[in-house]
PyMOL Python script that loads the backbone (N, CA, C, O; Angstrom):
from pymol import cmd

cmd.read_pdbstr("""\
ATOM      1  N   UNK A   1      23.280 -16.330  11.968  1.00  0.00           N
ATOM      2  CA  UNK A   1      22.842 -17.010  10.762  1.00  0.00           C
ATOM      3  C   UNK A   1      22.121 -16.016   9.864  1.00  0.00           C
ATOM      4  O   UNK A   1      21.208 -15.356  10.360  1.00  0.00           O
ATOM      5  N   UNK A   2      22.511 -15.821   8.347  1.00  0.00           N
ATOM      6  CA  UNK A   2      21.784 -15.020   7.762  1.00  0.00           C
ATOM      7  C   UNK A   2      20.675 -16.144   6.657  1.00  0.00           C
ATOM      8  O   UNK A   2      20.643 -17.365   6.501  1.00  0.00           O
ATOM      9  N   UNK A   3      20.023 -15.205   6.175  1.00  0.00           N
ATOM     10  CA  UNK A   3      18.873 -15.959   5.416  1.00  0.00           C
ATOM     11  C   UNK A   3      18.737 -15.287   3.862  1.00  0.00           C
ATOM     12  O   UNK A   3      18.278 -14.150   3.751  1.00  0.00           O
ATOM     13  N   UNK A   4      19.235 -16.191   2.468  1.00  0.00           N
ATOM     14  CA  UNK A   4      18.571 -15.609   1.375  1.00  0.00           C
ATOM     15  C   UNK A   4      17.379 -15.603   1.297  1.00  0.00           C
ATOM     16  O   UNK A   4      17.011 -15.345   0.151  1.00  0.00           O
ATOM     17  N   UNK A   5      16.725 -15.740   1.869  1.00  0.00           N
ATOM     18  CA  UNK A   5      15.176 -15.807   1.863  1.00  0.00           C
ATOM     19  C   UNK A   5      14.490 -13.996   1.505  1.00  0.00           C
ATOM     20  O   UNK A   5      14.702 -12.873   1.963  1.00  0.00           O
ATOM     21  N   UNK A   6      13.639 -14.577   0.479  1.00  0.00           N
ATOM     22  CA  UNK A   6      13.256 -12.926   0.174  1.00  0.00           C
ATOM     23  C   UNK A   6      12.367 -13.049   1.285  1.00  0.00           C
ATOM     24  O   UNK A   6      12.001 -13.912   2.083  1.00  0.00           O
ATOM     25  N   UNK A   7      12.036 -11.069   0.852  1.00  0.00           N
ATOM     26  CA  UNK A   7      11.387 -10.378   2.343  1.00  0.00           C
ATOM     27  C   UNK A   7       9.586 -10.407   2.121  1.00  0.00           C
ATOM     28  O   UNK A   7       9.052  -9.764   1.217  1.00  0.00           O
ATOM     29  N   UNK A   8       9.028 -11.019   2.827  1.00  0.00           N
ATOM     30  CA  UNK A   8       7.660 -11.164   2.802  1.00  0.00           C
ATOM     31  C   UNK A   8       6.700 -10.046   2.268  1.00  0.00           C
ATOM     32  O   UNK A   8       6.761  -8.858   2.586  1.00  0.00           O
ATOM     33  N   UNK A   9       5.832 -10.600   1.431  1.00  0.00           N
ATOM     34  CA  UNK A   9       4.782  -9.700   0.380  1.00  0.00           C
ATOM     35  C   UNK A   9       3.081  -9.843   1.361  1.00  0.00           C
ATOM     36  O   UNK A   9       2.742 -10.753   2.118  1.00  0.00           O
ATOM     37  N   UNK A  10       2.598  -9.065   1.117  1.00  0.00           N
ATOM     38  CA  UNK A  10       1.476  -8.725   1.223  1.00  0.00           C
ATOM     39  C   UNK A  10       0.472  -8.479  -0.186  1.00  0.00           C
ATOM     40  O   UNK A  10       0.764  -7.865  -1.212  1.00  0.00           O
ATOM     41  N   UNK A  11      -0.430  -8.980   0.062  1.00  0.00           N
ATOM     42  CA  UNK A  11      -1.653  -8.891  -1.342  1.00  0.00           C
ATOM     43  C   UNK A  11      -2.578  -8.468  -0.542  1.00  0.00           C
ATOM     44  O   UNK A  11      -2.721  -8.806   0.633  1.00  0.00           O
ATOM     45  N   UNK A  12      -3.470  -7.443  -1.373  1.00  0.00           N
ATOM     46  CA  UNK A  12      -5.212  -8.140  -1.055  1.00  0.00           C
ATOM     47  C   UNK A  12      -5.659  -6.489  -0.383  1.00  0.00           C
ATOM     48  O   UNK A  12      -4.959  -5.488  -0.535  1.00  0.00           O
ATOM     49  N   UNK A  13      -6.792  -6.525   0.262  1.00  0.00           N
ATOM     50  CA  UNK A  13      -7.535  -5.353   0.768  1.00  0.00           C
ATOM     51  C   UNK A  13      -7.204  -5.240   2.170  1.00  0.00           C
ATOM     52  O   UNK A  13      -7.075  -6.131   3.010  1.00  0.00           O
ATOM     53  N   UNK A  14      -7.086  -3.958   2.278  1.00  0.00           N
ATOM     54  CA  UNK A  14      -6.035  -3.210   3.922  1.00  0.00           C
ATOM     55  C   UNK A  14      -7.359  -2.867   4.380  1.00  0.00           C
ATOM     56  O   UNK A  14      -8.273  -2.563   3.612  1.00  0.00           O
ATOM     57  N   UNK A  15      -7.468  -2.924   5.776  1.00  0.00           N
ATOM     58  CA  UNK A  15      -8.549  -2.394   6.767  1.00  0.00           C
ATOM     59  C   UNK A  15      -8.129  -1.012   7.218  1.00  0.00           C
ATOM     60  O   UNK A  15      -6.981  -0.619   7.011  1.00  0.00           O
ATOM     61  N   UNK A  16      -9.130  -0.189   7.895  1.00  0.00           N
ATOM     62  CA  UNK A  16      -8.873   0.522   8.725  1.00  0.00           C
ATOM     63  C   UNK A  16      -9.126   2.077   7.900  1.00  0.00           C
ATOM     64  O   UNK A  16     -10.040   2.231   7.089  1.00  0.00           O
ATOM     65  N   UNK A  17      -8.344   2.944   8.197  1.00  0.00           N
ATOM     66  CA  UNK A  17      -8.172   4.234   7.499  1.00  0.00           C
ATOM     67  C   UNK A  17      -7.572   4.427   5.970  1.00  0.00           C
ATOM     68  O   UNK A  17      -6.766   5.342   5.803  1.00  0.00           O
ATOM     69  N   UNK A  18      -7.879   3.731   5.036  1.00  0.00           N
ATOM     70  CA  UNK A  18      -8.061   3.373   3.616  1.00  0.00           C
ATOM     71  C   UNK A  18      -7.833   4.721   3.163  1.00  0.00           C
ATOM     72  O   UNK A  18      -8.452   5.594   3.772  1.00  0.00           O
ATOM     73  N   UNK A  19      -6.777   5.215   1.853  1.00  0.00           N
ATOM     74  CA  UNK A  19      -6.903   6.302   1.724  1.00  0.00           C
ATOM     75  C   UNK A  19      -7.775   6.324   0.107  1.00  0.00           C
ATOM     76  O   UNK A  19      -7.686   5.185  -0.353  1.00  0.00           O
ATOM     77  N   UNK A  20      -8.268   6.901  -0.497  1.00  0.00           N
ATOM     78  CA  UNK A  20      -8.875   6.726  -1.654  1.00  0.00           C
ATOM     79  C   UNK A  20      -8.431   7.859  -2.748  1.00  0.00           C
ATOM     80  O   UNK A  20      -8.598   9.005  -2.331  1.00  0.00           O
ATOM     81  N   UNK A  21      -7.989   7.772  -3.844  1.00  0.00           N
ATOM     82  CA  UNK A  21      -7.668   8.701  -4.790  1.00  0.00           C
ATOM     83  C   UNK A  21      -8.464   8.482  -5.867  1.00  0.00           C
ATOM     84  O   UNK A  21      -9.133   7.477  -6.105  1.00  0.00           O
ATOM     85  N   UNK A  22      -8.320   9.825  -6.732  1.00  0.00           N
ATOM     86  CA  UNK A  22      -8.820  10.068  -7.902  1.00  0.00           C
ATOM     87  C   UNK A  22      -8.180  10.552  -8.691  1.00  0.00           C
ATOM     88  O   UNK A  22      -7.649  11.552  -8.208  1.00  0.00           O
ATOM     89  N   UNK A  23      -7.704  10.281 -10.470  1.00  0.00           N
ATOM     90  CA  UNK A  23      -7.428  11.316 -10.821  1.00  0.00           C
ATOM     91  C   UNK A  23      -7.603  12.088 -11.362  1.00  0.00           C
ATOM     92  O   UNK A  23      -8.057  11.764 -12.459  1.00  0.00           O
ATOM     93  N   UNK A  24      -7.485  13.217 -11.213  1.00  0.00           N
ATOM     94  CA  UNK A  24      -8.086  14.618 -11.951  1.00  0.00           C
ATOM     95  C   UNK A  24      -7.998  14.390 -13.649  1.00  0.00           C
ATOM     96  O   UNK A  24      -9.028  14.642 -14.275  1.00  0.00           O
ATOM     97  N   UNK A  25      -6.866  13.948 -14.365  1.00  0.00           N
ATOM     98  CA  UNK A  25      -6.859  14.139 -15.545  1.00  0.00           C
ATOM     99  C   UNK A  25      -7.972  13.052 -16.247  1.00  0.00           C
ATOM    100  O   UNK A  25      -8.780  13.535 -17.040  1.00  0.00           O
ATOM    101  N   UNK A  26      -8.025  11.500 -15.944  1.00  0.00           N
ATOM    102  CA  UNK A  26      -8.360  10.660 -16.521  1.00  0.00           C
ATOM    103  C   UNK A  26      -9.995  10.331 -15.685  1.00  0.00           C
ATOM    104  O   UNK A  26     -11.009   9.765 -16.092  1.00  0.00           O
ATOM    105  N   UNK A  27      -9.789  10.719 -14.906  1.00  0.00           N
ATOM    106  CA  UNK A  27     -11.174  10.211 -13.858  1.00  0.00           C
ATOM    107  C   UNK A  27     -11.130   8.901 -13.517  1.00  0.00           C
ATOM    108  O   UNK A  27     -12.115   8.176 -13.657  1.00  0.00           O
ATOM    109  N   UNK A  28      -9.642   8.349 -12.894  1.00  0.00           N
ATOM    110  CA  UNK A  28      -9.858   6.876 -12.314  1.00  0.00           C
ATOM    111  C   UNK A  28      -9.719   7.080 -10.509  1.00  0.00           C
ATOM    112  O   UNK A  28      -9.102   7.770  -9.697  1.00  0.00           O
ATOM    113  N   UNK A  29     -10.709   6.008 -10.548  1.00  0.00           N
ATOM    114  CA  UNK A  29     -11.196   5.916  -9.397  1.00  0.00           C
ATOM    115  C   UNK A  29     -10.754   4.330  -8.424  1.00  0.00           C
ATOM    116  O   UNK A  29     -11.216   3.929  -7.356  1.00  0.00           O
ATOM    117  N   UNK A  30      -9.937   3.864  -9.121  1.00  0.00           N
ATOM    118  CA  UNK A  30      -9.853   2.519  -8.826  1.00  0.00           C
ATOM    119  C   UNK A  30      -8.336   1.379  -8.793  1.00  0.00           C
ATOM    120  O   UNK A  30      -8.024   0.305  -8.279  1.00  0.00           O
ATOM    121  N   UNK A  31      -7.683   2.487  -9.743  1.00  0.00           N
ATOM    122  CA  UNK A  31      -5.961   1.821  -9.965  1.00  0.00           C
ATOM    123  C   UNK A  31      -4.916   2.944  -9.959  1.00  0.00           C
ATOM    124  O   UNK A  31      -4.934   4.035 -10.530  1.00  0.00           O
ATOM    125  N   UNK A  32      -4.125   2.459  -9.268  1.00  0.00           N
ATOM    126  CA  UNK A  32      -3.049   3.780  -8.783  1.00  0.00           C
ATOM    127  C   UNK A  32      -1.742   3.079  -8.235  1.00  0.00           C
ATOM    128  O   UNK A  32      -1.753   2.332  -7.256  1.00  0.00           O
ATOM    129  N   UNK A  33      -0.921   3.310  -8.769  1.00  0.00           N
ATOM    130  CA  UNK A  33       0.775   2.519  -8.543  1.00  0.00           C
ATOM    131  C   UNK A  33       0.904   3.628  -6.678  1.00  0.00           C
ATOM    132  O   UNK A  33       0.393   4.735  -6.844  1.00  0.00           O
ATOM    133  N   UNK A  34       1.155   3.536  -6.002  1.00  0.00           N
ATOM    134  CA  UNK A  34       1.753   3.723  -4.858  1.00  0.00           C
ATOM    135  C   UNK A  34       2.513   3.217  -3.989  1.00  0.00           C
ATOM    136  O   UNK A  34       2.345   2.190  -3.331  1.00  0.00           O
ATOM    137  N   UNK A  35       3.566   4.121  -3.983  1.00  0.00           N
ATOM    138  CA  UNK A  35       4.961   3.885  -3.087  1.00  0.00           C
ATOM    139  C   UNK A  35       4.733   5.036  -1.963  1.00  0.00           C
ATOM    140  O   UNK A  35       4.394   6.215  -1.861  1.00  0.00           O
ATOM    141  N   UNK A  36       5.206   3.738  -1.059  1.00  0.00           N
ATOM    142  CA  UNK A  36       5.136   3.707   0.532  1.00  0.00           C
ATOM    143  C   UNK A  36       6.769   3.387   1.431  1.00  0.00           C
ATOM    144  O   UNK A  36       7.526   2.426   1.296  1.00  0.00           O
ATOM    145  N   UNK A  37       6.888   4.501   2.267  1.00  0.00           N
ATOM    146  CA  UNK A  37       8.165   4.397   3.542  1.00  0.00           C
ATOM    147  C   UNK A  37       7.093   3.480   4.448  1.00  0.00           C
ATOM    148  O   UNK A  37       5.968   3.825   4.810  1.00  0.00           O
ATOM    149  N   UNK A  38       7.697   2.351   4.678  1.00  0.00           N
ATOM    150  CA  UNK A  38       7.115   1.890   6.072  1.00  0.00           C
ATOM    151  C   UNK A  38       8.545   1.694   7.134  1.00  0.00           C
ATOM    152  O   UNK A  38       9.718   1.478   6.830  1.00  0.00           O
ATOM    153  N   UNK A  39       7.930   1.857   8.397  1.00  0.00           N
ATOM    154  CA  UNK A  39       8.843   1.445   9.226  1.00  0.00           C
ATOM    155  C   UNK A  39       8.263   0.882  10.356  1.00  0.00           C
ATOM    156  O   UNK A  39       7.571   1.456  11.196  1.00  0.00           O
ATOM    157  N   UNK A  40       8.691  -0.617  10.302  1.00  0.00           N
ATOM    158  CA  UNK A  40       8.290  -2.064  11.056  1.00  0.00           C
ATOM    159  C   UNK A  40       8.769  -2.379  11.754  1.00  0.00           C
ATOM    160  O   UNK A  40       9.980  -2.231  11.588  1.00  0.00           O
ATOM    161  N   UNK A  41       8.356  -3.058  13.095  1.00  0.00           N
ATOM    162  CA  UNK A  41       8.999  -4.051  13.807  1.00  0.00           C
ATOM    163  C   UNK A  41       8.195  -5.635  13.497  1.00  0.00           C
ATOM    164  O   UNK A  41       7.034  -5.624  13.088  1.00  0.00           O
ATOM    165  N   UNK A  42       8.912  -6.935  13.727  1.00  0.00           N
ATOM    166  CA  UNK A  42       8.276  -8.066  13.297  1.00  0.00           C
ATOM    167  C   UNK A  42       8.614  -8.972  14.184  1.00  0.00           C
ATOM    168  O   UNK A  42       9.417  -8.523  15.002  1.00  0.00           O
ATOM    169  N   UNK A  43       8.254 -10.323  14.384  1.00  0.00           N
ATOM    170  CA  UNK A  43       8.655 -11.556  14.961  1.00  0.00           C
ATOM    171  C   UNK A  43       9.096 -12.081  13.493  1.00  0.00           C
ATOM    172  O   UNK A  43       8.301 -12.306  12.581  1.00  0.00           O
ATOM    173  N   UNK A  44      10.689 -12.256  13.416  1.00  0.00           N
ATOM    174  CA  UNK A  44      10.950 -13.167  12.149  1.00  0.00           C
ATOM    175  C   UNK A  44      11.230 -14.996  12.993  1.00  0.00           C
ATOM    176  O   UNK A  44      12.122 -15.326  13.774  1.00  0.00           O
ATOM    177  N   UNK A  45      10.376 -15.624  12.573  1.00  0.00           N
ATOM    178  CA  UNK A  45      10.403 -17.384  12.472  1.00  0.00           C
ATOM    179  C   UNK A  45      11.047 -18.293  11.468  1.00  0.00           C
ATOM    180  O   UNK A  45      10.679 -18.608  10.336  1.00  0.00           O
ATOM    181  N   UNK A  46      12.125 -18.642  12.183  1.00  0.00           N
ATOM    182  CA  UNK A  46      12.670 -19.831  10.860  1.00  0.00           C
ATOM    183  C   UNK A  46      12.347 -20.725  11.417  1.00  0.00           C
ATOM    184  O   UNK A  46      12.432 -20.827  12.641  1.00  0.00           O
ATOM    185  N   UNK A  47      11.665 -22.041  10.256  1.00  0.00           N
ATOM    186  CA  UNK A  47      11.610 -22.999  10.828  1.00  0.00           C
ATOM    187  C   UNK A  47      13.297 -23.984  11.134  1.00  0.00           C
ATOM    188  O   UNK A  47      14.286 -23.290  10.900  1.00  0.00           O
ATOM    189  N   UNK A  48      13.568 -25.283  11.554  1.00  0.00           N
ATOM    190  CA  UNK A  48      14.232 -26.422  11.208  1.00  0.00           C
ATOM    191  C   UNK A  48      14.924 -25.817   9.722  1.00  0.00           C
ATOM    192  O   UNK A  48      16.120 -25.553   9.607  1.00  0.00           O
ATOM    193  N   UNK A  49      13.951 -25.672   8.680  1.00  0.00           N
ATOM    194  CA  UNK A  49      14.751 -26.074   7.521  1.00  0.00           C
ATOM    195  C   UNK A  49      14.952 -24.338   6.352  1.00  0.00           C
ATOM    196  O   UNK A  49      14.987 -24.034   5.160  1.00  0.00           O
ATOM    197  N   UNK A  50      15.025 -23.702   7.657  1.00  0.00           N
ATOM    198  CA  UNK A  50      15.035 -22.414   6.563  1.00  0.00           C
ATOM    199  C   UNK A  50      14.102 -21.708   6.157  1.00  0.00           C
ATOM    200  O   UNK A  50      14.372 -20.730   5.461  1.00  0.00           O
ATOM    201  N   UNK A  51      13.097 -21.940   6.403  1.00  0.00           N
ATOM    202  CA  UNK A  51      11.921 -20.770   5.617  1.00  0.00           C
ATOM    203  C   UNK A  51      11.706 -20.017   7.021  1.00  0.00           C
ATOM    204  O   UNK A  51      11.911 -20.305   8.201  1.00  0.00           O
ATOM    205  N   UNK A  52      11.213 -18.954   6.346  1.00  0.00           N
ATOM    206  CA  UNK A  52      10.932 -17.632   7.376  1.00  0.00           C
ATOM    207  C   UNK A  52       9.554 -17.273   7.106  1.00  0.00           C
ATOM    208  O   UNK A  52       9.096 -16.901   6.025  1.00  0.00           O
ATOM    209  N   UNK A  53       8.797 -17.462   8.472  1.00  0.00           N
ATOM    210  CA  UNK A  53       7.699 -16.907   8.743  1.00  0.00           C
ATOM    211  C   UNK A  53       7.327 -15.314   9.134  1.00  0.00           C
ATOM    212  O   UNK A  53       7.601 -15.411  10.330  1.00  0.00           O
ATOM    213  N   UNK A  54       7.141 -14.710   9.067  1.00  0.00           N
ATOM    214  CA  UNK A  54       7.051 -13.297   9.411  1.00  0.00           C
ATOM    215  C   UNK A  54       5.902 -13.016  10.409  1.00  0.00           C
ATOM    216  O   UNK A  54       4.823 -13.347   9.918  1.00  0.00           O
ATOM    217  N   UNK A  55       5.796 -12.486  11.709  1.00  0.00           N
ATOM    218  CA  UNK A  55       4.712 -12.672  12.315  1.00  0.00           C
ATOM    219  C   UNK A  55       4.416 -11.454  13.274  1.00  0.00           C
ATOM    220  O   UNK A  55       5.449 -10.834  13.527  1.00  0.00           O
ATOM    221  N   UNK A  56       3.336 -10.965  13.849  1.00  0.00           N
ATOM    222  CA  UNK A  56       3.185  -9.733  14.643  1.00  0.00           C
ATOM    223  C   UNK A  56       3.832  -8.445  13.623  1.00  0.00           C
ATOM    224  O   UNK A  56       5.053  -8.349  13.737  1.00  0.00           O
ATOM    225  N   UNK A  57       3.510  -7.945  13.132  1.00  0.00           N
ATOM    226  CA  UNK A  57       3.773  -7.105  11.829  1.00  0.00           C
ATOM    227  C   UNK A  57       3.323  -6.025  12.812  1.00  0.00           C
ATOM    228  O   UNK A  57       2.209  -6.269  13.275  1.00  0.00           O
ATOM    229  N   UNK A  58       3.874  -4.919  13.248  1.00  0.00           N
ATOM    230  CA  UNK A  58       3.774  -3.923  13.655  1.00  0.00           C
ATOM    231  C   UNK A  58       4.041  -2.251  13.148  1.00  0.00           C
ATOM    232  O   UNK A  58       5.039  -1.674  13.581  1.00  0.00           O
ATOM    233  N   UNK A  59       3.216  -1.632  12.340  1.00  0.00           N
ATOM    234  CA  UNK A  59       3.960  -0.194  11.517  1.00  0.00           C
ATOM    235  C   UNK A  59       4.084   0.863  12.288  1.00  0.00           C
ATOM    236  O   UNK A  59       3.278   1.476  12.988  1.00  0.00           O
ATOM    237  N   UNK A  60       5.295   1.002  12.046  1.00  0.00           N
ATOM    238  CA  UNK A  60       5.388   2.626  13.543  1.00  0.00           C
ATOM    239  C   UNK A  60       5.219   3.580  13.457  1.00  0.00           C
ATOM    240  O   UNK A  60       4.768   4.409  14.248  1.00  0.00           O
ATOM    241  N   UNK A  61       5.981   3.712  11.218  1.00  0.00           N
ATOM    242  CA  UNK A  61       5.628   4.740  10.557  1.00  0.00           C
ATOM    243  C   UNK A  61       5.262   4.836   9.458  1.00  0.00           C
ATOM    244  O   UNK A  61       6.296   4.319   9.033  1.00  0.00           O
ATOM    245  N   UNK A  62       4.642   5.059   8.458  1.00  0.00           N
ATOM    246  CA  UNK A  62       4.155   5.508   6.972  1.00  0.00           C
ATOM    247  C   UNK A  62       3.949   6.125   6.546  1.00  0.00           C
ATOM    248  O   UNK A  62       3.110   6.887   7.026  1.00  0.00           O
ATOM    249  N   UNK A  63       4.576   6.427   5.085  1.00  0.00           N
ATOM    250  CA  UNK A  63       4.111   7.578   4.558  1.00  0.00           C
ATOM    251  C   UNK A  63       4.211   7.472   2.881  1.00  0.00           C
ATOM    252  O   UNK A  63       5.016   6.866   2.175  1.00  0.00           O
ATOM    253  N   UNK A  64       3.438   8.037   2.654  1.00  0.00           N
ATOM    254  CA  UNK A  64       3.225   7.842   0.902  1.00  0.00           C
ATOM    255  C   UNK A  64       4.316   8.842   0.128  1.00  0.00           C
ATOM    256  O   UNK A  64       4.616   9.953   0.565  1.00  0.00           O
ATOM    257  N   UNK A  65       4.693   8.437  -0.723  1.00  0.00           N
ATOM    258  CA  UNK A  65       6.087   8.725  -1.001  1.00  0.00           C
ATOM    259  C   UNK A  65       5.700   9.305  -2.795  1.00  0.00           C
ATOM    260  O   UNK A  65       6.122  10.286  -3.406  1.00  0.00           O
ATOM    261  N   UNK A  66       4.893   8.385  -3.145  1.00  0.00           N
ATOM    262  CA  UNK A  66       4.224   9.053  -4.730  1.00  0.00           C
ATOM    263  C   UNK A  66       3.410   8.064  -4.883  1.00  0.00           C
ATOM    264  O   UNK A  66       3.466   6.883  -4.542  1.00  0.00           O
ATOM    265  N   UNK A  67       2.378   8.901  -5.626  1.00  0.00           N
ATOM    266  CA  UNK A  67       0.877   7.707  -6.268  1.00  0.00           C
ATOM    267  C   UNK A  67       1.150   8.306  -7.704  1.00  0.00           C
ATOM    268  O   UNK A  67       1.494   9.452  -7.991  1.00  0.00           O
ATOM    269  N   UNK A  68       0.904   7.223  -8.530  1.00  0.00           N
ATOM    270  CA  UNK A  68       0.213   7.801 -10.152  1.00  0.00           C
ATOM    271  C   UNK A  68      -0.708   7.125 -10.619  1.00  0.00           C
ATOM    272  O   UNK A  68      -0.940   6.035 -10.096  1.00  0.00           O
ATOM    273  N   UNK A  69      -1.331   7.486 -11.504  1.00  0.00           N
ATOM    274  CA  UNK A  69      -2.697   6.829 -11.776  1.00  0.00           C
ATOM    275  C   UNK A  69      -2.098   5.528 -13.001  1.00  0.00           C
ATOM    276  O   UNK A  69      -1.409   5.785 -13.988  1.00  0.00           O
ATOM    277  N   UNK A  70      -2.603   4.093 -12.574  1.00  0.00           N
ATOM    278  CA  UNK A  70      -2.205   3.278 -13.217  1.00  0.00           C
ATOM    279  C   UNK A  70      -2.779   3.516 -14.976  1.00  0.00           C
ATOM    280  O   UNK A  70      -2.230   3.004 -15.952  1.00  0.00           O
ATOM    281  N   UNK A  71      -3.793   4.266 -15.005  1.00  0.00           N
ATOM    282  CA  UNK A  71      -4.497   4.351 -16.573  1.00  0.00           C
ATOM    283  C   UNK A  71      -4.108   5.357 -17.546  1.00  0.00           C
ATOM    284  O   UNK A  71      -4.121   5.134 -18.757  1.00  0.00           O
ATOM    285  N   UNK A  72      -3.750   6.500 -17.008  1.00  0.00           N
ATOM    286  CA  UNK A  72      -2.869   7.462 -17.876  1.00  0.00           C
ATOM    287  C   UNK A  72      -1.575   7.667 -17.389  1.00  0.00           C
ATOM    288  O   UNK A  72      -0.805   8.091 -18.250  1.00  0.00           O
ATOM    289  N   UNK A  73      -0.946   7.450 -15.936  1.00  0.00           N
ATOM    290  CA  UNK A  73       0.171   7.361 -15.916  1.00  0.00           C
ATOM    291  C   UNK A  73       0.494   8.878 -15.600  1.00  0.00           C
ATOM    292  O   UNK A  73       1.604   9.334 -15.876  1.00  0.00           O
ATOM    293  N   UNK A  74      -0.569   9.710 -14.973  1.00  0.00           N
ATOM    294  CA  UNK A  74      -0.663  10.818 -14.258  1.00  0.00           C
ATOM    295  C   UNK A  74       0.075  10.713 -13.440  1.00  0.00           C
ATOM    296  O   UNK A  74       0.235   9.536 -13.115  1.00  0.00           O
ATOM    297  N   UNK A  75       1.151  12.012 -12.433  1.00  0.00           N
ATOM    298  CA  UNK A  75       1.006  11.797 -11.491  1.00  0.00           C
ATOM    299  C   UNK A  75       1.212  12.958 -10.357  1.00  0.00           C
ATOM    300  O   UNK A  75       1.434  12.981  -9.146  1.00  0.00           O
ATOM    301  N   UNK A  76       1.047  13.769 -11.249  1.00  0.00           N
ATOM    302  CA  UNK A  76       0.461  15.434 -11.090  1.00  0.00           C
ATOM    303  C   UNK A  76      -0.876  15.671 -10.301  1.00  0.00           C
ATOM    304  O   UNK A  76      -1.202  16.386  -9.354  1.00  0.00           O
ATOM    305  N   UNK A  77      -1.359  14.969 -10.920  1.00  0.00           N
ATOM    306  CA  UNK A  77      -2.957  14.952 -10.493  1.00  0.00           C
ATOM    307  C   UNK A  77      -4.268  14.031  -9.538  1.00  0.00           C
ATOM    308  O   UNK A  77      -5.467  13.808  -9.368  1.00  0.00           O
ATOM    309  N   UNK A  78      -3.037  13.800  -9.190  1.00  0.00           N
ATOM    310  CA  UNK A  78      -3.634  12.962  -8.160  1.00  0.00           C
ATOM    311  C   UNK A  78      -4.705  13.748  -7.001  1.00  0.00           C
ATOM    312  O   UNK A  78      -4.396  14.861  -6.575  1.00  0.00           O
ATOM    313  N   UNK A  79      -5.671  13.227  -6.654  1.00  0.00           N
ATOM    314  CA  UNK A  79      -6.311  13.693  -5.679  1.00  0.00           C
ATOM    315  C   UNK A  79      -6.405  12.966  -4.459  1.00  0.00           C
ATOM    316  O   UNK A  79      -6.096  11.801  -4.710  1.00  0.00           O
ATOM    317  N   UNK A  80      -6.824  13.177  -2.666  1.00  0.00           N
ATOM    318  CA  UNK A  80      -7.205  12.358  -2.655  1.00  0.00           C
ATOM    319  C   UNK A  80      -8.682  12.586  -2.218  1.00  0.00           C
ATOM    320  O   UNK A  80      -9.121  13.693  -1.907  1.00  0.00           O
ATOM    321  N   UNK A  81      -9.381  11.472  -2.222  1.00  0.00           N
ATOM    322  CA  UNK A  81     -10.669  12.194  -1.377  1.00  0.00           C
ATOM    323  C   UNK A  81     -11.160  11.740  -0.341  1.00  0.00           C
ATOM    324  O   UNK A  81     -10.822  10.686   0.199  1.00  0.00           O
ATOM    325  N   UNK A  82     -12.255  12.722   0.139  1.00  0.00           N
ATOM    326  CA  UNK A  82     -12.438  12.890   1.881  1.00  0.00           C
ATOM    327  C   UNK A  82     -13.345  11.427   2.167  1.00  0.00           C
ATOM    328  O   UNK A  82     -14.388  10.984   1.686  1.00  0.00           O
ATOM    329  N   UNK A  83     -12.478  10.984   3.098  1.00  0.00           N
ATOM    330  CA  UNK A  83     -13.380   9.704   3.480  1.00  0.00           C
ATOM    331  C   UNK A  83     -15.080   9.244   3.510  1.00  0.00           C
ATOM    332  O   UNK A  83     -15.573   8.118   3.583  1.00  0.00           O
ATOM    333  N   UNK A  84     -15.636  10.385   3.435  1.00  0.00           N
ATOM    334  CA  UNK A  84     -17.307  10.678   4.011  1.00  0.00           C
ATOM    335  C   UNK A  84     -17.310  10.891   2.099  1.00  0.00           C
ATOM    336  O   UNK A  84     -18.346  11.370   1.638  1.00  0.00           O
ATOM    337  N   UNK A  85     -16.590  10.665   1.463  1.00  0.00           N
ATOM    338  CA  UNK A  85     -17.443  10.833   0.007  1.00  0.00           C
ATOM    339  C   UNK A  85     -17.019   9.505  -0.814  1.00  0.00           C
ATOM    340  O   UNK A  85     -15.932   8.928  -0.832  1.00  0.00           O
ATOM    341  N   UNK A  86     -18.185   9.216  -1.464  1.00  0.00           N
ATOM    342  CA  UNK A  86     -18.269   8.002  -1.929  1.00  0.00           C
ATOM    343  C   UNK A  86     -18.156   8.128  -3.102  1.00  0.00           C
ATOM    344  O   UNK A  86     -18.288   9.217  -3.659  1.00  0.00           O
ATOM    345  N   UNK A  87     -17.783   6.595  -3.952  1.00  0.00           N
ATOM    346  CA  UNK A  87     -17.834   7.022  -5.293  1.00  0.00           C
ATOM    347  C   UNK A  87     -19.073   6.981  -6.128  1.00  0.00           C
ATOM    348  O   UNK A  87     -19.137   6.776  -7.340  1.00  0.00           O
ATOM    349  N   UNK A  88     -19.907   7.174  -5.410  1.00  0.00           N
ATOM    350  CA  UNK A  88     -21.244   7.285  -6.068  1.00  0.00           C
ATOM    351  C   UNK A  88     -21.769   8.703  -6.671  1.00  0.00           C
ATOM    352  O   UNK A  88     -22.576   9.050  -7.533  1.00  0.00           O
ATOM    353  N   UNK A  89     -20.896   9.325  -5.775  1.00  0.00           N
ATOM    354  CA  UNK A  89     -20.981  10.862  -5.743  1.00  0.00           C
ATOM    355  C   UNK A  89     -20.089  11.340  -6.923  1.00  0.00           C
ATOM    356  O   UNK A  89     -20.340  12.382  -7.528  1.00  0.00           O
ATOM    357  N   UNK A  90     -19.017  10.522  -7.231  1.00  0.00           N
ATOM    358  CA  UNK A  90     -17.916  10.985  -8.071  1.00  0.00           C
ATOM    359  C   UNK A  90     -18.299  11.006  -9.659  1.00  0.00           C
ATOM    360  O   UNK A  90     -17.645  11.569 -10.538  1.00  0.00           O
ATOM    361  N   UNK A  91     -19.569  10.228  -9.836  1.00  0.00           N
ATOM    362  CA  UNK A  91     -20.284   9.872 -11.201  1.00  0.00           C
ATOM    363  C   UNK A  91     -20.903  10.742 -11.165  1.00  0.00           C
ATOM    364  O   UNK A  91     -21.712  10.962 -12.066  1.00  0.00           O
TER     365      UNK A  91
END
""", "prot")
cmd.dss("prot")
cmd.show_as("cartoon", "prot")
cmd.util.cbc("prot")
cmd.orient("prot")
């Protein structure tokens, strides 16, 4: 059985090893378009009537593929920075 059902989205704030950028030209600290290789394994769930649940989300691999800065549209200049520095420091 196949499924038109589109492929499940994710929103919102990621835990864990967070990577943080800056960019050099504009000085943003906060919006950045990034494209990502993931490679997943999942529990896919249909119910009775067709919808698909997506469940146990597992990433095996990732890797950042290009960032640009959403405010000038840099993408040369991207930085990223070292986890132990805050953006308090960056002002």
């Amino acid at each position: 059985m196949t499924s038109d059902s589109a492929p499940a989205t994710t929103s919102g704030s990621t835990t864990g090893d967070a990577v943080r950028y800056r960019c050099a030209s504009c000085g943003n600290l906060t919006r950045f378009d990034v494209v990502t290789t993931r490679k997943t394994t999942a529990f896919h769930h249909y119910s009775v009537g067709g919808d698909l649940s997506i469940e146990d989300v597992e990433v095996l691999e990732e890797s950042v593929d290009d960032v640009t800065c959403r405010w000038c549209g840099n993408g040369k200049g991207i930085e990223v920075l070292e986890s132990d520095t805050s953006v308090a420091d960056q002002g």
